[in-house]
Backbone as JSON Lines, residues from 0, in Angstrom:
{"i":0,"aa":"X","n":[105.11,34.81,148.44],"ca":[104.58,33.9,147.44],"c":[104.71,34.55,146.07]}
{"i":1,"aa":"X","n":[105.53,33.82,144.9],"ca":[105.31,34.34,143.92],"c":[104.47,33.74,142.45]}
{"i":2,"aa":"X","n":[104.18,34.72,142.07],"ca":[102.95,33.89,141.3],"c":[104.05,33.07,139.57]}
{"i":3,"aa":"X","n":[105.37,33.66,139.31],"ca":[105.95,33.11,138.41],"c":[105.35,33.95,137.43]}
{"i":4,"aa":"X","n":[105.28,35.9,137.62],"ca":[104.62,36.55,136.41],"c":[105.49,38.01,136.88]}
{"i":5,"aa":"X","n":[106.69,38.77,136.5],"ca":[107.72,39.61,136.62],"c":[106.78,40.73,136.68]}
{"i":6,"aa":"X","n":[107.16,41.26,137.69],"ca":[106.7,42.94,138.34],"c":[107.55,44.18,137.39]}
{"i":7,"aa":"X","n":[108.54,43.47,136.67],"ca":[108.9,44.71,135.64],"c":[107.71,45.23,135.37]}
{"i":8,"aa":"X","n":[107.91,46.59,134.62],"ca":[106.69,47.08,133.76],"c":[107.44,46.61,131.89]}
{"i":9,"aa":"X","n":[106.0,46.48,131.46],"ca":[106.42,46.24,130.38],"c":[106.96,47.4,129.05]}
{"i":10,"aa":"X","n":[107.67,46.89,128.46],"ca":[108.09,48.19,127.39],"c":[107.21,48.31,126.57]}
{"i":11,"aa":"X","n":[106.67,49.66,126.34],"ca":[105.46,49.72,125.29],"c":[106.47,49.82,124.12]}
{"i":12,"aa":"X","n":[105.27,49.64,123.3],"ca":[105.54,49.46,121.48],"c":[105.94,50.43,120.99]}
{"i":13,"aa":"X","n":[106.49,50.51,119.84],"ca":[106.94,52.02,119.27],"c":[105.31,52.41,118.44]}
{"i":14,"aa":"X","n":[105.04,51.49,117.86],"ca":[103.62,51.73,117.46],"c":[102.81,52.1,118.36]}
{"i":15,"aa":"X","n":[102.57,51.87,119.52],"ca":[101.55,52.16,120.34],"c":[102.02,53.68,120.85]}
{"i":16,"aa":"X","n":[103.57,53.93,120.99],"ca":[103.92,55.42,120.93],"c":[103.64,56.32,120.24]}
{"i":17,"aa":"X","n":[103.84,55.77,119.2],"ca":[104.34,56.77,117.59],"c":[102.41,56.46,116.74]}
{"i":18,"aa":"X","n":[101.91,55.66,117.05],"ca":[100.71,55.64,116.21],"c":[99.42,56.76,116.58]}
{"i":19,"aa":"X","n":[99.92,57.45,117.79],"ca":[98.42,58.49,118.23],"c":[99.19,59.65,117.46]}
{"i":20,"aa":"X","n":[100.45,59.66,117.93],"ca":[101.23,61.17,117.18],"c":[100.95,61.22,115.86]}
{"i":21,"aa":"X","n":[100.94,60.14,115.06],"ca":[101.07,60.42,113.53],"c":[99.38,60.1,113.44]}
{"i":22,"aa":"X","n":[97.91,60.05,113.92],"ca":[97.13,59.93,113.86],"c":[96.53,61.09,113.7]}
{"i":23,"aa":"X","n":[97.54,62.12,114.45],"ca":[97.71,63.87,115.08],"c":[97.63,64.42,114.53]}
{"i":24,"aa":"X","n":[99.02,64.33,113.82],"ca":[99.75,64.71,112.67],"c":[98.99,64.58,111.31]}
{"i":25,"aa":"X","n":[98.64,63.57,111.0],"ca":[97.11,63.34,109.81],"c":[96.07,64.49,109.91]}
{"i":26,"aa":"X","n":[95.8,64.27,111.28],"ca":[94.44,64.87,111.27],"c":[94.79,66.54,110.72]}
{"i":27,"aa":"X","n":[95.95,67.28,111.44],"ca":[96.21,68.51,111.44],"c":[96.47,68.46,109.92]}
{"i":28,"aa":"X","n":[97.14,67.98,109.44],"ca":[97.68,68.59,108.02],"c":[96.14,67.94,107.17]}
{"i":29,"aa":"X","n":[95.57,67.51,107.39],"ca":[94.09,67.09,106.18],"c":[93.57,68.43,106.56]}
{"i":30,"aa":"X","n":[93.22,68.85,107.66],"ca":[92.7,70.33,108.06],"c":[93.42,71.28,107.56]}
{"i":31,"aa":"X","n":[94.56,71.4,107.41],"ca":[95.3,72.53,107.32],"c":[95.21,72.63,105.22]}
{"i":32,"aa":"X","n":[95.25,71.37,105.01],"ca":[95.3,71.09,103.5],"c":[93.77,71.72,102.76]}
{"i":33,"aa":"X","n":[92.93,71.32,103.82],"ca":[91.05,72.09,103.3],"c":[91.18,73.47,103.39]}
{"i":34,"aa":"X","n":[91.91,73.64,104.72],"ca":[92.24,75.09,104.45],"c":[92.85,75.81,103.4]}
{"i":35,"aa":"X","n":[93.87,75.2,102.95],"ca":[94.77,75.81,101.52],"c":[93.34,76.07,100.27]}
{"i":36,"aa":"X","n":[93.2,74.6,100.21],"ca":[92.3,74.74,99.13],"c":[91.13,75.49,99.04]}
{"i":37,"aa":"X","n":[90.24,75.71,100.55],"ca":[89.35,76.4,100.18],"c":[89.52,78.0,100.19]}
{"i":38,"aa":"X","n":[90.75,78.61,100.47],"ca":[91.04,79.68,100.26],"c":[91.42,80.14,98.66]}
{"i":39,"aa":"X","n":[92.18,78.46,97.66],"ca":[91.93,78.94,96.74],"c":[91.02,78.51,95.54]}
{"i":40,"aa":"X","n":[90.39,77.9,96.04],"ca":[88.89,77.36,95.7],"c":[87.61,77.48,95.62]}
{"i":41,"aa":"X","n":[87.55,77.62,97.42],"ca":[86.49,78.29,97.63],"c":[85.51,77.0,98.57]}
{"i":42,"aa":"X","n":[85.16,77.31,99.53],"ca":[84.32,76.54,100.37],"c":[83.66,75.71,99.35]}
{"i":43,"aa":"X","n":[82.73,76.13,98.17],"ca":[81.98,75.11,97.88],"c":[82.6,74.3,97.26]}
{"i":44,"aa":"X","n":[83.55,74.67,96.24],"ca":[84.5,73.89,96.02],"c":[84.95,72.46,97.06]}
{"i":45,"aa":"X","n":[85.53,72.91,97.83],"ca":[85.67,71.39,98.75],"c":[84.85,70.8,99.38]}
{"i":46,"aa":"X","n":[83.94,71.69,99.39],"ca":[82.25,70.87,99.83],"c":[81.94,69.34,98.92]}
{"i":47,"aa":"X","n":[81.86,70.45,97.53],"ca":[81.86,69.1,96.37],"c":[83.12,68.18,95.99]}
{"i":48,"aa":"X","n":[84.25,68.59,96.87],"ca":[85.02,67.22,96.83],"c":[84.86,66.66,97.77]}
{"i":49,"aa":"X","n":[84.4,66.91,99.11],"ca":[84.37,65.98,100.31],"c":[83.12,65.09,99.67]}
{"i":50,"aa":"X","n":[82.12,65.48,99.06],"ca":[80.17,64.98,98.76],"c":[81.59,63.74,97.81]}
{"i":51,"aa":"X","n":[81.98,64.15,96.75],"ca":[82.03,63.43,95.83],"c":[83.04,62.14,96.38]}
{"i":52,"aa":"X","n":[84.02,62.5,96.91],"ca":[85.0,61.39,97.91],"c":[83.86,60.52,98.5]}
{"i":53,"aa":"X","n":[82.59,61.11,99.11],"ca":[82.0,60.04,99.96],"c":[80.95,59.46,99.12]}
{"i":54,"aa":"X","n":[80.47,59.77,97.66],"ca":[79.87,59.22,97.37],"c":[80.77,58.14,96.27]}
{"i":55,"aa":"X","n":[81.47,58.19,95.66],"ca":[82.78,57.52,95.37],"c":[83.06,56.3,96.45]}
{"i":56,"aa":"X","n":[83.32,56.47,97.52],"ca":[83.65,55.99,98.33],"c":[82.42,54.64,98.25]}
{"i":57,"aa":"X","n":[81.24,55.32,98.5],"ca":[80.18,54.16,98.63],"c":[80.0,53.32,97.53]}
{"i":58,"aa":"X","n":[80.32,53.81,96.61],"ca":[80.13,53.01,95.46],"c":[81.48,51.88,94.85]}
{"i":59,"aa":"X","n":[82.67,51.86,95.3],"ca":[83.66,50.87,95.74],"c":[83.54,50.34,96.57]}
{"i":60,"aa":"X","n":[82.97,50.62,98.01],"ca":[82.55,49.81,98.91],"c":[81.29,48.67,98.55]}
{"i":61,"aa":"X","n":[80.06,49.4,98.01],"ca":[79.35,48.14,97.44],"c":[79.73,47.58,96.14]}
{"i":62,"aa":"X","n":[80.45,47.96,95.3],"ca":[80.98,46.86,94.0],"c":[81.79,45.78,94.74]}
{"i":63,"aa":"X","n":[82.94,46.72,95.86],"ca":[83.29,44.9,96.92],"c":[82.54,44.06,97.47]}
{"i":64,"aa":"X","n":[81.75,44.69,98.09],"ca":[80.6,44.17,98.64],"c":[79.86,43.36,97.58]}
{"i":65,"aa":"X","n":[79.72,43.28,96.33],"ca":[78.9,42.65,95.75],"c":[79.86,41.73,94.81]}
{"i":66,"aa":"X","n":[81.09,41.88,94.7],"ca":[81.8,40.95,94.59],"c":[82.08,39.87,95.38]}
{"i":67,"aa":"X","n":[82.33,40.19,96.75],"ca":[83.15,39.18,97.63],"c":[81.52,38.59,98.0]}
{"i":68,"aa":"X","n":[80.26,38.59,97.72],"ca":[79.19,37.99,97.63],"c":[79.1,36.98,96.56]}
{"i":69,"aa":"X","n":[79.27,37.24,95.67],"ca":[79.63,36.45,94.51],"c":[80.47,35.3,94.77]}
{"i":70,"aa":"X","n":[81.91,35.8,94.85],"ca":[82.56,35.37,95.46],"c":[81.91,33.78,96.24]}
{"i":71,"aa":"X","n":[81.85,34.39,97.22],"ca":[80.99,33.04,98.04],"c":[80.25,32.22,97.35]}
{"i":72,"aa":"X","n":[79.14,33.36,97.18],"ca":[78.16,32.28,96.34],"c":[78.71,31.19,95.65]}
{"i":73,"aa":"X","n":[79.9,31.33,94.66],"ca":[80.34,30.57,93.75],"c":[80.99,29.07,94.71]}
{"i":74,"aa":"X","n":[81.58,30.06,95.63],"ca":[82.25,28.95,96.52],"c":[81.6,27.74,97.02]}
{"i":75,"aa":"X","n":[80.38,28.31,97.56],"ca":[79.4,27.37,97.95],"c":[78.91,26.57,96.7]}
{"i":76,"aa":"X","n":[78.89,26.67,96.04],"ca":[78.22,26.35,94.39],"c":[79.16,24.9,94.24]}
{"i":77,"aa":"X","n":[80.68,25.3,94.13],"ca":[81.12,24.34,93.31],"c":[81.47,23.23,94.58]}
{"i":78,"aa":"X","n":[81.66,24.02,95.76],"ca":[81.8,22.98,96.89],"c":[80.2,22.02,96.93]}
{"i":79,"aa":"X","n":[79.46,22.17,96.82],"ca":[78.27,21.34,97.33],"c":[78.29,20.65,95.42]}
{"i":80,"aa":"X","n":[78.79,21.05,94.12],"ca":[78.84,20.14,93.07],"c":[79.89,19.11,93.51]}
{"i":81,"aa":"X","n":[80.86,19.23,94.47],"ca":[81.66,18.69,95.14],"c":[83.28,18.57,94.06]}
{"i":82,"aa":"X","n":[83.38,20.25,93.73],"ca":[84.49,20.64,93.26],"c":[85.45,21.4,94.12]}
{"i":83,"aa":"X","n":[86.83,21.42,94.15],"ca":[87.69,22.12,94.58],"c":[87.36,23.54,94.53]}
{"i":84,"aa":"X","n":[86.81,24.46,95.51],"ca":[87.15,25.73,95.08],"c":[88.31,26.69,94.67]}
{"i":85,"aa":"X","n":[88.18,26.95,93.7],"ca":[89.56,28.16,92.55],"c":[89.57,29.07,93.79]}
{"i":86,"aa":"X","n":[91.28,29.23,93.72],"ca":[91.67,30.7,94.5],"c":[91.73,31.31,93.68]}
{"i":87,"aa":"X","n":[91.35,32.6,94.7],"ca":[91.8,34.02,93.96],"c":[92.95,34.38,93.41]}
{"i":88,"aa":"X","n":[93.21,35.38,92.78],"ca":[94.77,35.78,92.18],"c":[94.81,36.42,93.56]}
{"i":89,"aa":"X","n":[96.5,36.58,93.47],"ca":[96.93,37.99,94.28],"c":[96.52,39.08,94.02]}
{"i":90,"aa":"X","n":[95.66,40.03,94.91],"ca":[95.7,41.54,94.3],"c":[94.06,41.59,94.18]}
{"i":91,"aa":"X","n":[93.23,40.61,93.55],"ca":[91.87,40.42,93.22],"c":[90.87,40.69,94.58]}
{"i":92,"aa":"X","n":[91.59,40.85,95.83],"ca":[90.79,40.55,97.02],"c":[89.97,41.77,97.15]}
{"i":93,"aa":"X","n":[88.74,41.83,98.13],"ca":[87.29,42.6,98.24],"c":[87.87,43.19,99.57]}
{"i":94,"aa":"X","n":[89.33,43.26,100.24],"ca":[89.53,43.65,101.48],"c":[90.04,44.71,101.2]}
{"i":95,"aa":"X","n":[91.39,45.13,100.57],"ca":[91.75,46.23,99.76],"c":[90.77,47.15,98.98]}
{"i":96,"aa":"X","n":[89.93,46.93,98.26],"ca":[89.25,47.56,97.98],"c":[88.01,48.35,98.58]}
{"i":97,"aa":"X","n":[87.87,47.56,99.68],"ca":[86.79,48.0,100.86],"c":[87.68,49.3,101.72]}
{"i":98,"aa":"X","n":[88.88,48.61,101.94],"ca":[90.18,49.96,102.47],"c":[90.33,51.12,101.73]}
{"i":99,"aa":"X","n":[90.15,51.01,100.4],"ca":[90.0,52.12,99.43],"c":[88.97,53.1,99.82]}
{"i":100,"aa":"X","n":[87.47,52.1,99.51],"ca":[86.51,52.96,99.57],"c":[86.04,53.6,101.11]}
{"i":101,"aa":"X","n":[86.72,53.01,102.19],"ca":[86.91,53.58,103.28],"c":[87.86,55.08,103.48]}
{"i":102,"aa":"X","n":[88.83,55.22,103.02],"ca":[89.44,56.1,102.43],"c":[89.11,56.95,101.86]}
{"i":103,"aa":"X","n":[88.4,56.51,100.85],"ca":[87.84,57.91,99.96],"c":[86.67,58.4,100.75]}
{"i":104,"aa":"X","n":[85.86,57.55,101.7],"ca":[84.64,58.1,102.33],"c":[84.92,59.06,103.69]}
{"i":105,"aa":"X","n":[86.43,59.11,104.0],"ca":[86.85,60.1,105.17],"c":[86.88,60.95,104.42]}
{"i":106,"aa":"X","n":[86.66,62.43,105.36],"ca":[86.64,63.62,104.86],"c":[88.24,63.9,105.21]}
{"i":107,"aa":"X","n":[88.71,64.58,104.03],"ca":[89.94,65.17,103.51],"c":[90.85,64.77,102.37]}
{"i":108,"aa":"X","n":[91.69,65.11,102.33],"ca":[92.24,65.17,100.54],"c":[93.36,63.7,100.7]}
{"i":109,"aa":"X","n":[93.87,63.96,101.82],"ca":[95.05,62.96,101.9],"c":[94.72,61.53,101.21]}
{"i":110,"aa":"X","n":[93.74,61.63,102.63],"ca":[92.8,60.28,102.45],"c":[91.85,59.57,101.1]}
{"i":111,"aa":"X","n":[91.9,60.74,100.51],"ca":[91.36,60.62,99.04],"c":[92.07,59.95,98.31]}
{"i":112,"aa":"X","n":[93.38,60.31,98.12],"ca":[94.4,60.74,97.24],"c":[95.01,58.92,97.79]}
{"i":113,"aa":"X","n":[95.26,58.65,99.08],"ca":[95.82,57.26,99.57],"c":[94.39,56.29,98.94]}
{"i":114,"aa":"X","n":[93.18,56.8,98.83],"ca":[92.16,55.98,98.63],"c":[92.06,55.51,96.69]}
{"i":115,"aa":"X","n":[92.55,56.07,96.4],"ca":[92.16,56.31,94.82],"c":[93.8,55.7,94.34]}
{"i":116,"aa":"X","n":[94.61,56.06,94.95],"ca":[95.83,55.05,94.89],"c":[95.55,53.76,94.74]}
{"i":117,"aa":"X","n":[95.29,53.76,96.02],"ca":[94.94,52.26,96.45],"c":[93.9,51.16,95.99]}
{"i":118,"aa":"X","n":[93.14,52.38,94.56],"ca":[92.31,51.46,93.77],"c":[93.07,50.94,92.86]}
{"i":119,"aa":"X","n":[94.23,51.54,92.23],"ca":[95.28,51.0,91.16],"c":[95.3,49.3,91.14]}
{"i":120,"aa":"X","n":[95.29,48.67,90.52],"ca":[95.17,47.32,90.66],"c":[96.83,46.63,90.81]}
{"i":121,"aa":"X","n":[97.71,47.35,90.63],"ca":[99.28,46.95,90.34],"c":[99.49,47.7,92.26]}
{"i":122,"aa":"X","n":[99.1,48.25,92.5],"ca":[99.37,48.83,93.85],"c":[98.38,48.02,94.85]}
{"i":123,"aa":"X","n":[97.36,47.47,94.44],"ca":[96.42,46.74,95.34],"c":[97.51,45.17,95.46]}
{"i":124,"aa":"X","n":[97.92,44.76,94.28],"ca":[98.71,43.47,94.27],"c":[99.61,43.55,95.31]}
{"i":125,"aa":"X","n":[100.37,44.6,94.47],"ca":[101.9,44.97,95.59],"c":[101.45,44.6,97.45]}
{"i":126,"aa":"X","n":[100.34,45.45,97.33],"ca":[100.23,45.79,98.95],"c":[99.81,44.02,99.32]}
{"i":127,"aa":"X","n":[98.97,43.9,98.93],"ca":[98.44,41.97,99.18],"c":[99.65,41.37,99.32]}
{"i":128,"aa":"X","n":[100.55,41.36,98.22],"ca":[101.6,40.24,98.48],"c":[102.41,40.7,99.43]}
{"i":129,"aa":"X","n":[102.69,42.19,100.33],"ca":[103.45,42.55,100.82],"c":[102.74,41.7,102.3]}
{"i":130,"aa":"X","n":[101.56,42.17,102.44],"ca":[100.69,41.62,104.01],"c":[100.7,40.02,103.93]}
{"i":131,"aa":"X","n":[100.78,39.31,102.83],"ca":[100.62,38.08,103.15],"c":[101.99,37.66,103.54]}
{"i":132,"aa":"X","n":[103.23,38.21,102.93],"ca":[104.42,37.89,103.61],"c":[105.18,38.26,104.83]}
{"i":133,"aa":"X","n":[104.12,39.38,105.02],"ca":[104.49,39.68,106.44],"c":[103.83,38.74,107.52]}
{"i":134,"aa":"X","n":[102.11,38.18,107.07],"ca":[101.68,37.51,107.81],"c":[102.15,35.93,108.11]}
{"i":135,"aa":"X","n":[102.73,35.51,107.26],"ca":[103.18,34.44,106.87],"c":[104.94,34.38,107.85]}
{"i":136,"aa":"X","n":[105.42,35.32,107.53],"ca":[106.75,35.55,108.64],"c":[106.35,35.74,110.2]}
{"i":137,"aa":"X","n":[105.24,36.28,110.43],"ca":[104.95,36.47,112.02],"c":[103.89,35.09,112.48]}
{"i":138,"aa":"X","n":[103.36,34.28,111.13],"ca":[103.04,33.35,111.84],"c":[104.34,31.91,111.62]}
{"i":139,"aa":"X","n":[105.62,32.05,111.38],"ca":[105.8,31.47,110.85],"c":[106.74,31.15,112.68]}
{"i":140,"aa":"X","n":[106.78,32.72,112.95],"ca":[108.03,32.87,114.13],"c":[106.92,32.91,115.69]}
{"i":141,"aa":"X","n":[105.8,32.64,115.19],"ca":[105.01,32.51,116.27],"c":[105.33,30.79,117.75]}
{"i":142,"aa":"X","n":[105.37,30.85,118.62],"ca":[105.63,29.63,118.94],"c":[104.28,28.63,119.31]}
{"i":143,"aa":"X","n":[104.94,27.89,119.26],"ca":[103.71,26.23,119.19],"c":[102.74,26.4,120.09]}
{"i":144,"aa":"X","n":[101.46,26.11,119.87],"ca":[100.36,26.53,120.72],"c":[99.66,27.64,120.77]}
{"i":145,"aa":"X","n":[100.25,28.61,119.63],"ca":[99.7,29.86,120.17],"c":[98.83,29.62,118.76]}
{"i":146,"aa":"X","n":[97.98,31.05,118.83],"ca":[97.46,31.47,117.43],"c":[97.74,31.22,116.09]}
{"i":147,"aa":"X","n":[99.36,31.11,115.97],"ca":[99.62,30.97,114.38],"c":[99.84,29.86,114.31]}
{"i":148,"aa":"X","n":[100.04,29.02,115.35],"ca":[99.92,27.46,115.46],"c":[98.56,26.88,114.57]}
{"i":149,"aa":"X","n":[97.3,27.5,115.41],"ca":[95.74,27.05,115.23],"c":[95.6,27.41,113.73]}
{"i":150,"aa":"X","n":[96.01,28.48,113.56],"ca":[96.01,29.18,111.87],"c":[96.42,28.28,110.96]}
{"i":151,"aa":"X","n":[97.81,28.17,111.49],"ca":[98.72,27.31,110.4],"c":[97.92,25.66,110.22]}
{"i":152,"aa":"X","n":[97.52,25.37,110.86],"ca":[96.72,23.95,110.98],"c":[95.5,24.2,110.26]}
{"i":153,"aa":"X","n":[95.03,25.33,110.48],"ca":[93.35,25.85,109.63],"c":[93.66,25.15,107.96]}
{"i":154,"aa":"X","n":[95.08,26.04,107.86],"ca":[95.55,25.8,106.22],"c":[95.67,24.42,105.81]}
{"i":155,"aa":"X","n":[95.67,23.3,106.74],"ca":[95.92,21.87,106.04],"c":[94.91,21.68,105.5]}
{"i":156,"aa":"X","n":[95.11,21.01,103.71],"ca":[93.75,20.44,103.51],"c":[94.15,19.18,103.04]}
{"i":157,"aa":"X","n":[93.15,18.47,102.99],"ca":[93.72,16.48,102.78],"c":[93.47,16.85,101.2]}
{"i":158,"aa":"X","n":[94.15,16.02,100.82],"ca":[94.37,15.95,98.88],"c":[92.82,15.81,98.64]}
{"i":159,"aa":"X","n":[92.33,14.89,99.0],"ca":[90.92,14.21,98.47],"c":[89.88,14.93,99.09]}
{"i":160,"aa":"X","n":[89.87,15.76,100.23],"ca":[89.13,16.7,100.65],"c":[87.82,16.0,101.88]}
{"i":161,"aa":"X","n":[88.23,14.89,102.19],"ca":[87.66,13.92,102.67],"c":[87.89,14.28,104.49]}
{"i":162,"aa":"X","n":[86.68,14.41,105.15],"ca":[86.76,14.59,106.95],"c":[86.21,13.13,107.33]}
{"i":163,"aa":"X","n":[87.15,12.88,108.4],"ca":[86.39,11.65,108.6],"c":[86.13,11.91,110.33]}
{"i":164,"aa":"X","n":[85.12,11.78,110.78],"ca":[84.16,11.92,111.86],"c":[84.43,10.8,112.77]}
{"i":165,"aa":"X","n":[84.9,11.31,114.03],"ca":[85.3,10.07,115.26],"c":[85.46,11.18,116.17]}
{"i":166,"aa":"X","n":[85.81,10.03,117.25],"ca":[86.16,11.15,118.58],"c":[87.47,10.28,119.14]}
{"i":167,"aa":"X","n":[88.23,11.16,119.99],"ca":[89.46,10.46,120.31],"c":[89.29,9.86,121.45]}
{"i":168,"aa":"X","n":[89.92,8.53,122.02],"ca":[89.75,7.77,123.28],"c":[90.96,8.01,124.04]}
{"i":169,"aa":"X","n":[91.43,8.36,125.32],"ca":[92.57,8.3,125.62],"c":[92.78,7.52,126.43]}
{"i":170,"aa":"X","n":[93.88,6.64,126.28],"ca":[93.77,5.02,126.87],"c":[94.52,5.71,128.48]}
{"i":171,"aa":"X","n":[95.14,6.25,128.38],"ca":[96.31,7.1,129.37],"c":[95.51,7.81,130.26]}
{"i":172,"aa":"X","n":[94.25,7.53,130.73],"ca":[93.77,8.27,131.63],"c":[93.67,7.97,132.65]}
{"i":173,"aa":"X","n":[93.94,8.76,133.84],"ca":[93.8,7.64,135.19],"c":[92.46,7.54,135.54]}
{"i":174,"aa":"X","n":[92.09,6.55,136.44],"ca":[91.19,6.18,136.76],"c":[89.93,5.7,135.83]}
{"i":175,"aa":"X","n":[90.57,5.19,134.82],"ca":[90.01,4.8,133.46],"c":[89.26,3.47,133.86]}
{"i":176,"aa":"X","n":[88.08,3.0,133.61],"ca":[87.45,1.71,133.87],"c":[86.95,1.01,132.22]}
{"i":177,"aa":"X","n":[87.37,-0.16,132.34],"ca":[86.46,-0.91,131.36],"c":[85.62,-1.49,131.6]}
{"i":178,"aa":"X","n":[84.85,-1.7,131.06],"ca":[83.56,-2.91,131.06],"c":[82.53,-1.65,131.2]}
{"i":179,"aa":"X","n":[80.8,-2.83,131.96],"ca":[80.24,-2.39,131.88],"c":[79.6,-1.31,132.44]}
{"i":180,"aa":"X","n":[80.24,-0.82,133.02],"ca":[80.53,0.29,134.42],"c":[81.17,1.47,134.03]}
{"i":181,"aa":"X","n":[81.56,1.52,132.59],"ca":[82.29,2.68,132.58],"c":[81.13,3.64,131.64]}
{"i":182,"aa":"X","n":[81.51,4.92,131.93],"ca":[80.59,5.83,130.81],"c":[80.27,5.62,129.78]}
{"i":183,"aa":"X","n":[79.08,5.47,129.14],"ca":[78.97,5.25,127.91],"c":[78.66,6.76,126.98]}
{"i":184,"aa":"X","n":[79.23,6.99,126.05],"ca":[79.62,8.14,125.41],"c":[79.21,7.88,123.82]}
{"i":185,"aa":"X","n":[78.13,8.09,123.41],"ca":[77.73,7.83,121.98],"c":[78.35,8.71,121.16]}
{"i":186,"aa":"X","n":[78.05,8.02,119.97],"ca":[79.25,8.86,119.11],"c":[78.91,9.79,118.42]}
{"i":187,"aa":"X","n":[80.02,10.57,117.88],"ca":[79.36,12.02,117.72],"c":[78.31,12.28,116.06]}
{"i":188,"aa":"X","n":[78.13,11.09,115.43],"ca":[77.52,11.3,114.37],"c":[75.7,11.05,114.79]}
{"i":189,"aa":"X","n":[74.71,11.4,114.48],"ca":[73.15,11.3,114.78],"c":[73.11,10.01,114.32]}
């Protein structure tokens, strides 16, 4: 009996190969890099750059945090005045910047150095428009039914912004009865 599901084994990812090695590889050279420095620095020395990375760190994490609050708030604001909510620019997003201050809050230099980059606002853009076109190509090659299907449908919005509330009947059902004998099914509004 076969179930119609191939007993091959499957080919793993190059990412799922290559992503613990270079996770490795990070970790050893951020260590090996504290080492350089605190030999010519001096322990306390990188003490007070690891304190200052993580307190840095927290403080980009809640300015996003208290933006992408805002954010909302506003959203909700002009939606219930029953205005279109304004998109964001490219680059403006509270997700990148939360990645930053995640970054700067790991201990080591690398991670600093990728974190404080990555606050640049011309490098935060770049990277946004780079992920949305990647996301946009993998949902684009996704096939019907799946995930980027449900996604891509999330994105429709009607011009006038108008939902209109029903439920669907399907005439095509077997054993379908009319009259007064058949289920009665109230509708979905109170």
């Amino acid at each position: 009996m076969t179930t119609g599901m191939s007993t091959a084994p499957r080919r793993r990812s190059p990412a799922r190969t290559f992503l613990p090695l270079a996770i490795a590889a990070w970790l050893i050279l951020e260590i090996w890099l504290l080492t350089v420095v605190a030999d010519v620095a001096g322990g306390l020395a990188v003490a007070a750059l690891l304190a200052g990375g993580i307190v840095l760190g927290a403080v980009v994490i809640k300015r996003a945090g208290r933006r992408a609050f805002q954010n909302l708030a506003s959203t909700f604001q002009q939606a219930q005045q029953g205005q279109q909510p304004t998109s964001q620019q490219p680059g403006q997003g509270n997700g990148l910047m939360m990645l930053a201050g995640l970054l700067l809050m790991l201990p080591g230099l690398l991670s600093d150095a990728a974190g404080l980059v990555l606050l640049l606002p011309p490098v935060r853009a770049w990277i946004g428009r780079r992920a949305t076109r990647s996301l946009e190509r993998k949902m684009a090659s996704s096939p019907a039914g799946s995930f980027g299907d449900a996604f891509q449908q999330a994105r429709i919005h009607q011009p006038d912004g108008k939902i209109v509330q029903g439920e669907v009947i399907r005439e095509d059902r077997p054993g379908r009865q009319d009259g007064p004998d058949a289920a009665y099914r109230p509708p979905l509004t109170p």
